[in-house]
C-alpha positions in Angstrom: -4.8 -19.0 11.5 -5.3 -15.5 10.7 -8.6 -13.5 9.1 -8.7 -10.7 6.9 -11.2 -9.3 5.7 -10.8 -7.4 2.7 -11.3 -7.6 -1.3 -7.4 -8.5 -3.0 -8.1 -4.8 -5.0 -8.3 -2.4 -2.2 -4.8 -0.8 -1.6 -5.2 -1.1 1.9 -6.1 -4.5 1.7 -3.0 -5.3 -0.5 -0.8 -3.7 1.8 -1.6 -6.8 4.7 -1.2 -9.5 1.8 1.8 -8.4 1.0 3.3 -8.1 4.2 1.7 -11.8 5.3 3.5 -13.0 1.8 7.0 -11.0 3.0 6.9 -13.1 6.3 5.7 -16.2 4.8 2.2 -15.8 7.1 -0.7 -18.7 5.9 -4.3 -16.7 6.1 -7.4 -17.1 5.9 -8.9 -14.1 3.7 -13.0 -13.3 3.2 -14.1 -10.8 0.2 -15.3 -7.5 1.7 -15.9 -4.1 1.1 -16.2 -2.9 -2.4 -18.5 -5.2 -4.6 -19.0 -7.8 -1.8 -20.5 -5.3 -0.1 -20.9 -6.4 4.3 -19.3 -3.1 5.7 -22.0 -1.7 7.5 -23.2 -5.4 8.4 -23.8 -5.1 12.4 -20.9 -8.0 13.1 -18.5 -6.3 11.0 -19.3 -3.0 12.8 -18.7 -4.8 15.8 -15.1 -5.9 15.1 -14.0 -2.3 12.7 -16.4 0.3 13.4 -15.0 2.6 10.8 -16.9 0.0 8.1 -13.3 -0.1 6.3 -10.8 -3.0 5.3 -9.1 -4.7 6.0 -9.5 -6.1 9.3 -7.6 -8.8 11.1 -7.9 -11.5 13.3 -5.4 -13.3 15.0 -7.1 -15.4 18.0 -9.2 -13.2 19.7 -7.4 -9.5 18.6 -8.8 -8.0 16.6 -7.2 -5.0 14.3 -7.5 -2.7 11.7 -6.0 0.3 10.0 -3.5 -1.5 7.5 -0.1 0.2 8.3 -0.7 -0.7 11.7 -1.8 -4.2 11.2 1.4 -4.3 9.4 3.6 -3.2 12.5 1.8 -5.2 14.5 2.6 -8.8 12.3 6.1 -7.5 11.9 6.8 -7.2 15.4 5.0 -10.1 16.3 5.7 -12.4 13.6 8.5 -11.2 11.7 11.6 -12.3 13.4 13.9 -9.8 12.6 12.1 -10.0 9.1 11.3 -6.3 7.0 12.7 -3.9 10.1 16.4 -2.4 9.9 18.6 -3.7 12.7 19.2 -0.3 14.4 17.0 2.2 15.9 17.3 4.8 13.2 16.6 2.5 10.7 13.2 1.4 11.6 12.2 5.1 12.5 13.4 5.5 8.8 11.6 2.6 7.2 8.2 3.7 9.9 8.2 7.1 8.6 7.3 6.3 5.2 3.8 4.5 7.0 3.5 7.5 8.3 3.8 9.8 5.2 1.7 7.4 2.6 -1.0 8.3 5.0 -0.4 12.0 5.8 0.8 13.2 2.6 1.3 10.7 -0.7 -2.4 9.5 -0.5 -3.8 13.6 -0.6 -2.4 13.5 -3.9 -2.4 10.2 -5.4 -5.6 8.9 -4.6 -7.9 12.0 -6.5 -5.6 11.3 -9.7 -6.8 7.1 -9.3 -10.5 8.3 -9.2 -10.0 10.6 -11.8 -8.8 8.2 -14.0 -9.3 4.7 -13.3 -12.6 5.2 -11.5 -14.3 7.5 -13.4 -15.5 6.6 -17.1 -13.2 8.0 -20.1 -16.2 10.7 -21.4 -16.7 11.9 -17.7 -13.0 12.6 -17.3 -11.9 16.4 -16.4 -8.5 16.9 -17.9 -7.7 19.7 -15.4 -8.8 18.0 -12.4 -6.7 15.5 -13.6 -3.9 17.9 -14.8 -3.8 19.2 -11.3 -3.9 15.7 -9.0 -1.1 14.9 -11.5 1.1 17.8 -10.7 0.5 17.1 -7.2 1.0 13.6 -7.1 4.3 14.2 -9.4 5.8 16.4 -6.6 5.0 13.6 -3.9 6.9 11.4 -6.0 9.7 13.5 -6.2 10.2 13.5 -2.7 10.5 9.8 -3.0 12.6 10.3 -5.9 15.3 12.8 -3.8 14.8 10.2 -0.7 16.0 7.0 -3.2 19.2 8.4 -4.6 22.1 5.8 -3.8 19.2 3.6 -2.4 17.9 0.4 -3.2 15.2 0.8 -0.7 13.5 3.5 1.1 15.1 2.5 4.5 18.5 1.6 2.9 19.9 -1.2 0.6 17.7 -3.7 2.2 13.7 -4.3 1.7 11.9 -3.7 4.6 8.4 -2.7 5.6 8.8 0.8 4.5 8.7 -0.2 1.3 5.5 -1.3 1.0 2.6 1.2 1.1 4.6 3.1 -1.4 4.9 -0.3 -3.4 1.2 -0.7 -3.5 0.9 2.8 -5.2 4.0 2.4 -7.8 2.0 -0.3 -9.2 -1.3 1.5 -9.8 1.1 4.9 -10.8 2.9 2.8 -13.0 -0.2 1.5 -15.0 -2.4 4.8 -14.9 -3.6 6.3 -18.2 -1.7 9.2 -17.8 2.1 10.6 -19.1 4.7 10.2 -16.3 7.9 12.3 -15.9 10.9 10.3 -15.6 11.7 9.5 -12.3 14.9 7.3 -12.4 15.4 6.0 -8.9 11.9 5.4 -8.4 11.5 3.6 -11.8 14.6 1.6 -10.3 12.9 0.9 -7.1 9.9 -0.5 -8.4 11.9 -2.9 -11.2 13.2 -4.6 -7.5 9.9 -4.7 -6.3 8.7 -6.3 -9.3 11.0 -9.4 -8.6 9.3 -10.2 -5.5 7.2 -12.5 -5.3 4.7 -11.6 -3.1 4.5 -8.2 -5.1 4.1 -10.0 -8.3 1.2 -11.9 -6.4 -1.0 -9.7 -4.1 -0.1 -5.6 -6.0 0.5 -6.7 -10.0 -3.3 -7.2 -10.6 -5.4 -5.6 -12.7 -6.1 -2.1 -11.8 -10.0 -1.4 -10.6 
């Protein structure tokens, strides 16, 4: 069976459980990082030396980085399951691994801490003003993509879909004022009616 380790709040972590619930993969999942504490623990050092979840297990591989944990259960496990059937396609649906890493998470993550994980009297309403501005044209680019979509990589749900998934939730539920963003708001009522969204992402946010 499979091992993660990895607290069910990390966004990272979520990412993996919500792929293993797409594919209909059983697991075997430890608490880690965070609260639980055990990521500079020698033995976990030895199997992710970056001291970061998740990591996975599958036999004797071991993995981590979480978008590419989640190519690497796709293609092993997935059976045709969450990649478009054509080249282009899954380049489409791979890119937006890519860009949640490269771009979305420069803007989005600041505006969680600023909020969510900073207390209410310590808040800065500029810093937040600004991470907001920022993360608001990161969406849009999302919001441009989505027009006559259902999904990122097309009118099917694939594993595209999912980082991004992870952090419409949290946007979603932030303390904050959000523009309207139409396809987007769209795109994340379908996720909502999955459900291993509504299990492993629509949890309170910490």
């Amino acid at each position: 069976m499979l091992k993660i380790w990895g607290r069910t709040d990390s966004s990272n972590v979520q990412k993996v459980l919500w792929c293993c619930g797409e594919l209909g993969l059983q697991f075997d999942r430890i608490d880690w990082g965070g609260k639980f504490g055990g990521n500079k623990d020698k033995a976990y050092l030895d199997k992710n030396p970056n001291g970061l979840v998740p990591t996975l297990q599958d036999g004797s591989f071991i993995l981590w980085e979480s978008n590419t944990i989640m190519r690497y259960l796709v293609e092993k496990y997935g059976d045709g399951k969450l990649l478009p059937p054509t080249a282009e396609g899954r380049a489409n649906a791979n890119r937006w691994l890519d860009w949640q890493l490269s771009v979305f998470n420069a803007t989005i993550v600041p505006l969680f801490f600023a909020t969510v994980r900073t207390p209410q009297d310590e808040r800065d309403p500029k810093a937040i003003q600004a991470a907001l501005d920022k993360t608001t044209s990161a969406w849009q680019i999302v919001e441009n993509h989505l027009e006559g979509k259902n999904y990122l990589a097309g009118e099917e749900f694939s594993i595209g879909d999912i980082p991004l998934g992870v952090w419409a939730y949290r946007w979603f539920n932030l303390p904050i004022e959000r523009p309207q963003q139409n396809n987007i708001s769209n795109w994340y009522q379908r996720l909502m009616q999955r459900d291993p969204y509504r299990t492993h992402i629509m949890i309170p946010v910490t």
